[in-house]
BAVOSE-891253 format. One record per residue: residue number from 1; residue in one letter; x negated, y negated, z of N, C-alpha, C in turn. Coordinates in Angstrom, 1 decimal. Layout:
<rs>
<i:NUM; aa:A; n.east:X; n.north:Y; n.up:Z; ca.east:X; ca.north:Y; ca.up:Z; c.east:X; c.north:Y; c.up:Z>
...
</rs>
This chain:
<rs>
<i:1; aa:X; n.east:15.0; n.north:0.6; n.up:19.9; ca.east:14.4; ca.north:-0.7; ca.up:20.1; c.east:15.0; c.north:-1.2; c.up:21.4>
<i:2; aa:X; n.east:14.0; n.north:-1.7; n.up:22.4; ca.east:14.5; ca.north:-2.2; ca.up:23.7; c.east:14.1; c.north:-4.1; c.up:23.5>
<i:3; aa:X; n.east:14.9; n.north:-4.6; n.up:24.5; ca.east:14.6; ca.north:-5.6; ca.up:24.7; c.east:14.8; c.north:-6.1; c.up:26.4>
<i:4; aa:X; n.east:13.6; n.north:-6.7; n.up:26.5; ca.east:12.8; ca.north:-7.1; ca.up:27.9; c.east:12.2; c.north:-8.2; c.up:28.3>
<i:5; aa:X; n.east:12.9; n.north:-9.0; n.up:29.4; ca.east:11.8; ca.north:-10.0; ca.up:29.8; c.east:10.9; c.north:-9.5; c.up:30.8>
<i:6; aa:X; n.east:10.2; n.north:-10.0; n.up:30.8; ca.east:8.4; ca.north:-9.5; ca.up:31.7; c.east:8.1; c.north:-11.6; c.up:32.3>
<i:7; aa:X; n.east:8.6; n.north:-11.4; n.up:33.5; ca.east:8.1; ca.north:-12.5; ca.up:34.1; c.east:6.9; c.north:-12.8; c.up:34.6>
<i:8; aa:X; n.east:5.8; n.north:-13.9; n.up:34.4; ca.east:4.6; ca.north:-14.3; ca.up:34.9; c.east:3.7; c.north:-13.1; c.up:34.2>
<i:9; aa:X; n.east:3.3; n.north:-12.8; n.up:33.3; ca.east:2.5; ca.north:-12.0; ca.up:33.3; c.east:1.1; c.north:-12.1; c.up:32.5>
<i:10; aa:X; n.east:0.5; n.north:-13.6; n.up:33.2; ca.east:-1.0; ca.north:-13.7; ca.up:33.1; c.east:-0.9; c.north:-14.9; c.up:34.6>
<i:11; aa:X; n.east:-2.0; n.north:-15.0; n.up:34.5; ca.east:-2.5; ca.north:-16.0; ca.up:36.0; c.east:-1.8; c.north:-17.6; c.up:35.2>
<i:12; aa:X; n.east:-2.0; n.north:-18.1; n.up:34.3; ca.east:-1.2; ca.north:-19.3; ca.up:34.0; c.east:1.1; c.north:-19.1; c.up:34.2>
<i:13; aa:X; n.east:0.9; n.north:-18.2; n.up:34.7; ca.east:2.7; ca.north:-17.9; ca.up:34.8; c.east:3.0; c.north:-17.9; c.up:33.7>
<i:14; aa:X; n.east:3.1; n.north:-17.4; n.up:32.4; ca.east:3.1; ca.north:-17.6; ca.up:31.3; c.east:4.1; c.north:-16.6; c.up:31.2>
<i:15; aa:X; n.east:5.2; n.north:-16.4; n.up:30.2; ca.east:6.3; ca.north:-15.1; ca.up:30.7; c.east:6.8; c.north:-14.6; c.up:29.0>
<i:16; aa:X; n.east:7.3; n.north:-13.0; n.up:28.7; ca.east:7.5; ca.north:-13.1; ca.up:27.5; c.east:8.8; c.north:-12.4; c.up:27.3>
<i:17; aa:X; n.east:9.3; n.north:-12.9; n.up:26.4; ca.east:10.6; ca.north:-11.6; ca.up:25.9; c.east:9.9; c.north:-10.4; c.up:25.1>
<i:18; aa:X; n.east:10.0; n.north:-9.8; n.up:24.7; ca.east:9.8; ca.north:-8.5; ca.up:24.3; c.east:10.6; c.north:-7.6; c.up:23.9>
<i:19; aa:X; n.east:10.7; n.north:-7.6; n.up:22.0; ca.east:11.8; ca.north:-6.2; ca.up:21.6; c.east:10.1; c.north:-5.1; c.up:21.1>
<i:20; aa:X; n.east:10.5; n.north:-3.7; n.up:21.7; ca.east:9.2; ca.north:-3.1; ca.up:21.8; c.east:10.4; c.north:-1.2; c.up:21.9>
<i:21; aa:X; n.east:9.0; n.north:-0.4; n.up:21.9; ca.east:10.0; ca.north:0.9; ca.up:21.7; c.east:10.7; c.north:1.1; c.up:20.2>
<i:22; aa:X; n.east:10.2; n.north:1.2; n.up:19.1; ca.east:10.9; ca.north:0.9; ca.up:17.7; c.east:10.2; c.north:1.4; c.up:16.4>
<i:23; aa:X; n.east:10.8; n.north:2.1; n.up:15.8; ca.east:9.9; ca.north:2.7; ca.up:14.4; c.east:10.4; c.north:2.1; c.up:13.7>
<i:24; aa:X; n.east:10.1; n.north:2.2; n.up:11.9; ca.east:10.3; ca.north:1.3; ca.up:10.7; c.east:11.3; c.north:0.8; c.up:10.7>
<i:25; aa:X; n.east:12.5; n.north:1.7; n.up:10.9; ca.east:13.7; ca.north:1.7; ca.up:10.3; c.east:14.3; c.north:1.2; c.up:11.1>
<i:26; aa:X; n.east:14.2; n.north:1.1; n.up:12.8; ca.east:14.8; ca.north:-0.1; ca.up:13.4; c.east:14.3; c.north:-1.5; c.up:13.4>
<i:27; aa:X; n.east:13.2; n.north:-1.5; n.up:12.9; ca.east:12.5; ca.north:-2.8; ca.up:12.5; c.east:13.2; c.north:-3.4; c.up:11.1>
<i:28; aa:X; n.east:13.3; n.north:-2.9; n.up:10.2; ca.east:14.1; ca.north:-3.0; ca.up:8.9; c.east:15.7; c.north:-3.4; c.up:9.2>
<i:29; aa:X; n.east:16.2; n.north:-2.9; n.up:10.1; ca.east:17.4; ca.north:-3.1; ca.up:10.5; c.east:17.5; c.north:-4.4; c.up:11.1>
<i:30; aa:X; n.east:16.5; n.north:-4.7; n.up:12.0; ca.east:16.2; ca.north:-5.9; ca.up:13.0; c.east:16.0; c.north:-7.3; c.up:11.7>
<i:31; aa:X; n.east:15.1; n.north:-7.2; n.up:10.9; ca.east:14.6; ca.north:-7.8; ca.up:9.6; c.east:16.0; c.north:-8.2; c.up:9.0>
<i:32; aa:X; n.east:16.9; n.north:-7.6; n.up:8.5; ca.east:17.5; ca.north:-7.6; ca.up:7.3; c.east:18.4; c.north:-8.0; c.up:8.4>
<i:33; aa:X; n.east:19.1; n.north:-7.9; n.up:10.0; ca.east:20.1; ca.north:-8.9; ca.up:10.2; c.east:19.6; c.north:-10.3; c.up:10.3>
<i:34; aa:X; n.east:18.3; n.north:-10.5; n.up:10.7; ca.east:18.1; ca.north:-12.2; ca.up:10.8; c.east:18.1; c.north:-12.8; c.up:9.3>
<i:35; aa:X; n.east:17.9; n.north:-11.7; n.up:8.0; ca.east:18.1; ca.north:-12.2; ca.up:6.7; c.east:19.5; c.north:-12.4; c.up:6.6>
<i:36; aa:X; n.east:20.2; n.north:-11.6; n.up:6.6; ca.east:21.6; ca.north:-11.7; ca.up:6.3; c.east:22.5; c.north:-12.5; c.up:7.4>
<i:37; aa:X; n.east:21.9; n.north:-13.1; n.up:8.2; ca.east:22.7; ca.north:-13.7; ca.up:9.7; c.east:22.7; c.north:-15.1; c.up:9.5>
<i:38; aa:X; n.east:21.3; n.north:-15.1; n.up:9.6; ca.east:20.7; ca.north:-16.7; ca.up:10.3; c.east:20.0; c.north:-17.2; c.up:8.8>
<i:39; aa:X; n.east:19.1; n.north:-16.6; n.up:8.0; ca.east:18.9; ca.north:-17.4; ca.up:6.8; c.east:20.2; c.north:-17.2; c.up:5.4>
<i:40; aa:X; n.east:20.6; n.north:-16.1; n.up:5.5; ca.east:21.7; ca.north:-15.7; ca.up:4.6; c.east:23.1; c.north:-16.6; c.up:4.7>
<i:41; aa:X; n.east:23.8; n.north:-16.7; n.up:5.9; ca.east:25.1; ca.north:-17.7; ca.up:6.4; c.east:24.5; c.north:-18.5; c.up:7.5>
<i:42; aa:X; n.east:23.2; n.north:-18.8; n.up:7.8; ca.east:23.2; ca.north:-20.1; ca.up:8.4; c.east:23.6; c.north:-19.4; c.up:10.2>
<i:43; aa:X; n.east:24.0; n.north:-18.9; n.up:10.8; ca.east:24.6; ca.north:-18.6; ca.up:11.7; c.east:23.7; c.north:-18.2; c.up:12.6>
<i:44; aa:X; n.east:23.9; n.north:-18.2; n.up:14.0; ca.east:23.0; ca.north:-17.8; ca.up:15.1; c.east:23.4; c.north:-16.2; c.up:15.3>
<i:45; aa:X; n.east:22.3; n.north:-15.3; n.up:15.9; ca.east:22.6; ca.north:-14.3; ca.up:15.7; c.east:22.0; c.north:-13.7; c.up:17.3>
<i:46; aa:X; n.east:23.2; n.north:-12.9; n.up:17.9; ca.east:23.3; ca.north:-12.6; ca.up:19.1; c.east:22.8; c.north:-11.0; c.up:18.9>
<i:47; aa:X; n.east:21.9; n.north:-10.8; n.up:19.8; ca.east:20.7; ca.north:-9.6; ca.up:19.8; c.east:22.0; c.north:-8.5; c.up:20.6>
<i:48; aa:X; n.east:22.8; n.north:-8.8; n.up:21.2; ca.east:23.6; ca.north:-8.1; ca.up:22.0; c.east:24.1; c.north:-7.6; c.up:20.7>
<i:49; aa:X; n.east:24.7; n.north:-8.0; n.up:19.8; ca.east:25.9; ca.north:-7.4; ca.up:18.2; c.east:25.2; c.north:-6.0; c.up:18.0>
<i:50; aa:X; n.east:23.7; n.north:-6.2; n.up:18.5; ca.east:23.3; ca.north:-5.0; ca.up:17.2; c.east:22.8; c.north:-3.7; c.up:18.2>
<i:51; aa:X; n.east:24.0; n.north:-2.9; n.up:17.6; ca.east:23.9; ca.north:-1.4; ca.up:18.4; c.east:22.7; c.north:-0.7; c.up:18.2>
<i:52; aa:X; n.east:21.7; n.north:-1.1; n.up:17.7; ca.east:20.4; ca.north:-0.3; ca.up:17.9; c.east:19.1; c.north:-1.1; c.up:18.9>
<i:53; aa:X; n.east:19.5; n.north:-2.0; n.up:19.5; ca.east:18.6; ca.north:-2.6; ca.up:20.5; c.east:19.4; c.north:-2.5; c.up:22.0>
<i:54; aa:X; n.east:18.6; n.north:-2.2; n.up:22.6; ca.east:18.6; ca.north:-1.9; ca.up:24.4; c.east:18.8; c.north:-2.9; c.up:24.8>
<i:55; aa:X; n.east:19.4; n.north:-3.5; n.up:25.9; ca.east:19.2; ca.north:-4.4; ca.up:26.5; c.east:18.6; c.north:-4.2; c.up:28.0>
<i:56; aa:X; n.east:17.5; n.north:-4.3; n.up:28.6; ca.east:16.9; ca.north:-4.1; ca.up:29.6; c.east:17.5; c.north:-5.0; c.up:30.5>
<i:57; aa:X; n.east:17.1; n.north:-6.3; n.up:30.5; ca.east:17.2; ca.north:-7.2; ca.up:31.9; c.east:17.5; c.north:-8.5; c.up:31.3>
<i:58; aa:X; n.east:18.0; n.north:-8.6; n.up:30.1; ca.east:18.1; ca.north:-9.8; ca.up:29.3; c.east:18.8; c.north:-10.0; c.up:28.4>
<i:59; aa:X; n.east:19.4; n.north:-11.1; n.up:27.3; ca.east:20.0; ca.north:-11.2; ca.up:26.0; c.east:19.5; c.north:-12.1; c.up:25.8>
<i:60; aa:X; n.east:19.1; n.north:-12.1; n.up:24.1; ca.east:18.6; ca.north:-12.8; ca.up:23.6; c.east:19.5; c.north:-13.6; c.up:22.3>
<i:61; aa:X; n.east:19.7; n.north:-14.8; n.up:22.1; ca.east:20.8; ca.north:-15.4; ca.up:20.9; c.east:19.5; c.north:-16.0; c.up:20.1>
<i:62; aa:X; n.east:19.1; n.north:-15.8; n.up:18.5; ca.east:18.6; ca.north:-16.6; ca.up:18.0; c.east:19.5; c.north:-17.4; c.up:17.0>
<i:63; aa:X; n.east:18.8; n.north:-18.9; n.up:17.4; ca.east:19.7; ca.north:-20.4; ca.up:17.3; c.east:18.9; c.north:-20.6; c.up:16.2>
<i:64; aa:X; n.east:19.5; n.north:-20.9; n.up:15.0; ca.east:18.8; ca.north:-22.2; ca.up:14.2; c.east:18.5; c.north:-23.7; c.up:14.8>
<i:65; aa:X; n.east:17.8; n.north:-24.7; n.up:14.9; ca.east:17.2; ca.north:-25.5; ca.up:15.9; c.east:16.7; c.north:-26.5; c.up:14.6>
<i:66; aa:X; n.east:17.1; n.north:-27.7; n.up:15.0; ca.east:16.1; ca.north:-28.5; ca.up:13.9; c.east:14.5; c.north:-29.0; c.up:14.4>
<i:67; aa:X; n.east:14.1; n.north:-28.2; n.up:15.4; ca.east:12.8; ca.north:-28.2; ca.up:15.7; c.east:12.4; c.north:-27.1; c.up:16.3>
<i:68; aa:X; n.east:10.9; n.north:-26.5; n.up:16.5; ca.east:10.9; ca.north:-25.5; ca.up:16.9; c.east:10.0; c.north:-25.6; c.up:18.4>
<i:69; aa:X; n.east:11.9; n.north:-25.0; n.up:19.4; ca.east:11.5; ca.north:-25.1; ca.up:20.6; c.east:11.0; c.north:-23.8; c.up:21.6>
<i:70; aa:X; n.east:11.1; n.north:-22.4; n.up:20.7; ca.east:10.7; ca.north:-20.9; ca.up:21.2; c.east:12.3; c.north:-21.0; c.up:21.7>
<i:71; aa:X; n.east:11.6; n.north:-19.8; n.up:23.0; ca.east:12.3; ca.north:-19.3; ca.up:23.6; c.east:12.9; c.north:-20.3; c.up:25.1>
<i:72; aa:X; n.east:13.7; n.north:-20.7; n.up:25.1; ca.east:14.1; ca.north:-21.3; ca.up:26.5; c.east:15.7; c.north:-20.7; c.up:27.4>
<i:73; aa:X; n.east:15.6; n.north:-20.6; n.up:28.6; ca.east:16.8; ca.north:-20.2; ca.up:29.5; c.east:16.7; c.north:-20.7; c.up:30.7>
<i:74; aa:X; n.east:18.0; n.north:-20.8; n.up:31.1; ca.east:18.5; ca.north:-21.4; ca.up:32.4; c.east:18.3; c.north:-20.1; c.up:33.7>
<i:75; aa:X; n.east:18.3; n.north:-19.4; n.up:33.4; ca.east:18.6; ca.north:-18.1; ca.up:34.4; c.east:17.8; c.north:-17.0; c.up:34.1>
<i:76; aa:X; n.east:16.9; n.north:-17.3; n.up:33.3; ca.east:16.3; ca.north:-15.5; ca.up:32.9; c.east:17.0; c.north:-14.2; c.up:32.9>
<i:77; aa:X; n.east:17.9; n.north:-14.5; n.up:32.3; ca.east:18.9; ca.north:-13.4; ca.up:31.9; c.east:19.5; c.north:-14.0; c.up:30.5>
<i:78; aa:X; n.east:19.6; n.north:-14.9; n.up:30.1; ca.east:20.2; ca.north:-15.1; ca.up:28.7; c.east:19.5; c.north:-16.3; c.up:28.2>
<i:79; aa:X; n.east:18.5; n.north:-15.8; n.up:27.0; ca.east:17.3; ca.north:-16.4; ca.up:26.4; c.east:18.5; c.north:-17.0; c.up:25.1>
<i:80; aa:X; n.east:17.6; n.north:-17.9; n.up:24.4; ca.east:17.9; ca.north:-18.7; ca.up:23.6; c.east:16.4; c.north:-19.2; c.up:22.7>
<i:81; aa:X; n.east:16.3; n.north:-18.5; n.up:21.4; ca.east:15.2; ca.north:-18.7; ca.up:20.6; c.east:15.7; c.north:-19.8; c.up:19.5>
<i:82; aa:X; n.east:15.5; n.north:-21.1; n.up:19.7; ca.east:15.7; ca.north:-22.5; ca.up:18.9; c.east:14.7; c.north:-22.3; c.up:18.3>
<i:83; aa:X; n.east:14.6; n.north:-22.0; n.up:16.8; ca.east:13.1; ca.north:-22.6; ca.up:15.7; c.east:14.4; c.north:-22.8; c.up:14.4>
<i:84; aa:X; n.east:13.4; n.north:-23.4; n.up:13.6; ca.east:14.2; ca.north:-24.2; ca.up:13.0; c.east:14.0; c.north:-22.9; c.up:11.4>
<i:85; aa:X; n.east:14.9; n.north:-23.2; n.up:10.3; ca.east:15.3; ca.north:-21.8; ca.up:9.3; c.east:13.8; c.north:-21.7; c.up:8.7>
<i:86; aa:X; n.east:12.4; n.north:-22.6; n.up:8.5; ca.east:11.7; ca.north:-21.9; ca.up:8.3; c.east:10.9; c.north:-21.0; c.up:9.2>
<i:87; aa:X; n.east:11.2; n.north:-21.0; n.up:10.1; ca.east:10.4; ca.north:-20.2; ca.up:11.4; c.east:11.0; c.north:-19.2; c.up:11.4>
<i:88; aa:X; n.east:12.3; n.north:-18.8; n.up:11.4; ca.east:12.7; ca.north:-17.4; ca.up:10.9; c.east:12.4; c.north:-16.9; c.up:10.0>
<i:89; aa:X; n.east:12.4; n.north:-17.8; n.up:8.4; ca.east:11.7; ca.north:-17.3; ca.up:7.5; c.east:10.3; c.north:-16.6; c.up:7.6>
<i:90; aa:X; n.east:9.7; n.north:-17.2; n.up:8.5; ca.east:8.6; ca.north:-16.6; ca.up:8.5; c.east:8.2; c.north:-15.5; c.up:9.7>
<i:91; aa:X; n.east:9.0; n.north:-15.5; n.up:10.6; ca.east:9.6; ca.north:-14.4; ca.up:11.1; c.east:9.5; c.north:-13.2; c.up:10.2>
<i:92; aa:X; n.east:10.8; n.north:-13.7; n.up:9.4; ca.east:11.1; ca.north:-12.4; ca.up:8.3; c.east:9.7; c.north:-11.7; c.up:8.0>
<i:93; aa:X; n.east:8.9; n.north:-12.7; n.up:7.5; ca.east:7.6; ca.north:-11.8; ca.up:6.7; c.east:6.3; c.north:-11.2; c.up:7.7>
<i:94; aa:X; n.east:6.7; n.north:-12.2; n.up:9.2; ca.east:6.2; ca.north:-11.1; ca.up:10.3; c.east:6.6; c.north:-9.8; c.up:10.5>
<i:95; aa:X; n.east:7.4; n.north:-9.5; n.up:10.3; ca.east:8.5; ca.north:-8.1; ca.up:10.9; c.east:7.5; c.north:-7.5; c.up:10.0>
<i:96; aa:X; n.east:7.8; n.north:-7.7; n.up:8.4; ca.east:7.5; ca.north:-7.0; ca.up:7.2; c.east:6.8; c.north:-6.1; c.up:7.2>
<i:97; aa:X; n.east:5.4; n.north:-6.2; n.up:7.8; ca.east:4.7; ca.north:-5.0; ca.up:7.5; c.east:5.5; c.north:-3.6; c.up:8.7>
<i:98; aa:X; n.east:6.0; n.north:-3.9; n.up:10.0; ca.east:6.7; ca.north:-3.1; ca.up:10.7; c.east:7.5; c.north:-2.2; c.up:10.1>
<i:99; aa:X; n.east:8.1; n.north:-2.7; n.up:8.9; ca.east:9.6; ca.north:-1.9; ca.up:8.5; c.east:8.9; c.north:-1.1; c.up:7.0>
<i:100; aa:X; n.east:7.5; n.north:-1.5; n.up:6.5; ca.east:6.7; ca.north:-0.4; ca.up:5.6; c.east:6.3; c.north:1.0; c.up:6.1>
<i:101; aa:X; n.east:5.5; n.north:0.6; n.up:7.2; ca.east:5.0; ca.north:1.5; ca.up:8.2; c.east:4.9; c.north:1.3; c.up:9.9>
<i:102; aa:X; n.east:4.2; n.north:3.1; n.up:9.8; ca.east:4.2; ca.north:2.7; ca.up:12.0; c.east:2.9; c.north:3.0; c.up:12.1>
<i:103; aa:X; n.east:2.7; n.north:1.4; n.up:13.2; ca.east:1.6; ca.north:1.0; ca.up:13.5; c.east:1.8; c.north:0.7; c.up:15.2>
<i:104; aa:X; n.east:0.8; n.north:0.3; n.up:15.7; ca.east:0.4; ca.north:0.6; ca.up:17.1; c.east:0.3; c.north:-1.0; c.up:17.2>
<i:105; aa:X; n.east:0.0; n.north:-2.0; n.up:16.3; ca.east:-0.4; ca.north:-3.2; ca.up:16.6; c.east:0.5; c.north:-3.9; c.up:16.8>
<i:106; aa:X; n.east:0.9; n.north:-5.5; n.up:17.1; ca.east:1.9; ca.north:-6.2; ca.up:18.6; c.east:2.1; c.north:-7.6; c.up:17.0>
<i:107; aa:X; n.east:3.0; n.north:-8.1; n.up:16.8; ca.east:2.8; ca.north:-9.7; ca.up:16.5; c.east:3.7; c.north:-10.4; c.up:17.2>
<i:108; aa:X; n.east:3.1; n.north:-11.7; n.up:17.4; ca.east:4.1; ca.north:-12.8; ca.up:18.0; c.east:5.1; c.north:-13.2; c.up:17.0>
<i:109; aa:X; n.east:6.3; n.north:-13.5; n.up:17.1; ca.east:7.2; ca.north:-13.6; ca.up:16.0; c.east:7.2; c.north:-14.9; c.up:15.6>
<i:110; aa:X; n.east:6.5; n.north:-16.5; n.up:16.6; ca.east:6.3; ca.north:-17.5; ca.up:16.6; c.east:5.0; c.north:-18.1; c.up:17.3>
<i:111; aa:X; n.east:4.7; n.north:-18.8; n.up:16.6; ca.east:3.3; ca.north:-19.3; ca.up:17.2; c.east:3.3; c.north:-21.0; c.up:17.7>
<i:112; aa:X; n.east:4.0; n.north:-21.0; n.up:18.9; ca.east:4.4; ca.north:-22.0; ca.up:19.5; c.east:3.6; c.north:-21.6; c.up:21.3>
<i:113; aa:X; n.east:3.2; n.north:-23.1; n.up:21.3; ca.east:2.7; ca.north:-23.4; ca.up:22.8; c.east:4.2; c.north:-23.4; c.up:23.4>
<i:114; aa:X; n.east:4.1; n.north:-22.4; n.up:24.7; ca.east:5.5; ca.north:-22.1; ca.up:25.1; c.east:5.9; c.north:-21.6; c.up:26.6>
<i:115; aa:X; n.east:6.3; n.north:-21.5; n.up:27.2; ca.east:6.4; ca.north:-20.6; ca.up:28.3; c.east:6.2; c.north:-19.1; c.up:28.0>
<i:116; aa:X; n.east:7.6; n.north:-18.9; n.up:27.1; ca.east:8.0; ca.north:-17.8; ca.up:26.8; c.east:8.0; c.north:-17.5; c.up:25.3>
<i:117; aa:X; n.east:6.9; n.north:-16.5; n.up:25.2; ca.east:6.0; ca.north:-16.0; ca.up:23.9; c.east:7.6; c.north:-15.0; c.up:23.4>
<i:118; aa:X; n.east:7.6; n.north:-14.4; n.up:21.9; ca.east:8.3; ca.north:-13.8; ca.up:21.5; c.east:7.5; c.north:-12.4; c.up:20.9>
<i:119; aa:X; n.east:7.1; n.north:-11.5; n.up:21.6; ca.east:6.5; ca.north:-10.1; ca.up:21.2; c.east:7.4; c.north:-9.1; c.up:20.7>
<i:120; aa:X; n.east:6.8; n.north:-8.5; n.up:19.6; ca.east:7.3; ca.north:-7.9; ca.up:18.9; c.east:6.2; c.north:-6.8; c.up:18.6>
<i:121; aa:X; n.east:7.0; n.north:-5.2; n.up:19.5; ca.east:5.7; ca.north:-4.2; ca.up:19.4; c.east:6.1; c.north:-2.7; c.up:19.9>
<i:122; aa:X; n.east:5.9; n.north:-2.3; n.up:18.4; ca.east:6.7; ca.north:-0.7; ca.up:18.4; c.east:6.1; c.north:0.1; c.up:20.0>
<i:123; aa:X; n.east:5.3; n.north:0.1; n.up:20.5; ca.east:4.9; ca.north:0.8; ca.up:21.2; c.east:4.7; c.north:0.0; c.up:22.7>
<i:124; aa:X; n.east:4.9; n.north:-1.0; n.up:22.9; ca.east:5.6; ca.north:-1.9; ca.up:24.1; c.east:4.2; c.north:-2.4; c.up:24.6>
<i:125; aa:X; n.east:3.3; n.north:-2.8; n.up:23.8; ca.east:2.1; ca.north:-3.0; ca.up:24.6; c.east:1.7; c.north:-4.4; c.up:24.4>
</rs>
């Protein structure tokens, strides 16, 4: 599993993080630490901890948030995903079909008007 920011990449400058490169079982793995991290002890959970994700050009920390603000950063190098515990929750059940089977298809992990989208897509597309 890598993880990537991709700056500007439509004509509105619109920019995305990206964990992509990933079959079930690192998706499962991805799933069950934001269960046991961030909805299980409440706790923010730093994408850097987990020895099966890459880090390309970025880190990413997901924040519990009492509103849901996406992704935001000071520097485009170290993101910060504020949504609040049911947005992870439902995260969780995005991942879900990922970690049954391998598929070719992309989901946004949040559906917030945003700068920076959160893609999630075994095959990086």
């Amino acid at each position: 599993m890598k993880l990537e920011f991709l700056k500007d990449i439509n004509e509105y400058g619109d920019h995305v993080v990206r964990l992509y490169n990933f079959d079930s079982a690192e998706a499962l793995k991805f799933q069950i630490a934001i269960q046991e991290t961030i909805v299980g002890k409440g706790q923010s959970l730093d994408l850097t901890t987990l020895d099966f994700i890459e880090h390309i050009n970025c880190k990413l920390i997901l924040h519990i948030s009492d509103t849901d603000e996406g992704i935001l950063s000071m520097d485009q190098k170290t993101f910060f995903c504020d949504i609040t515990m049911e947005g992870y929750v439902n995260m969780i059940r995005l991942i879900e079909p990922y970690c049954t089977k391998e598929t070719k298809s992309f989901t946004m992990l949040y559906d917030l008007d945003t700068e920076v989208d959160f893609v999630f897509s075994p095959y990086g597309s």
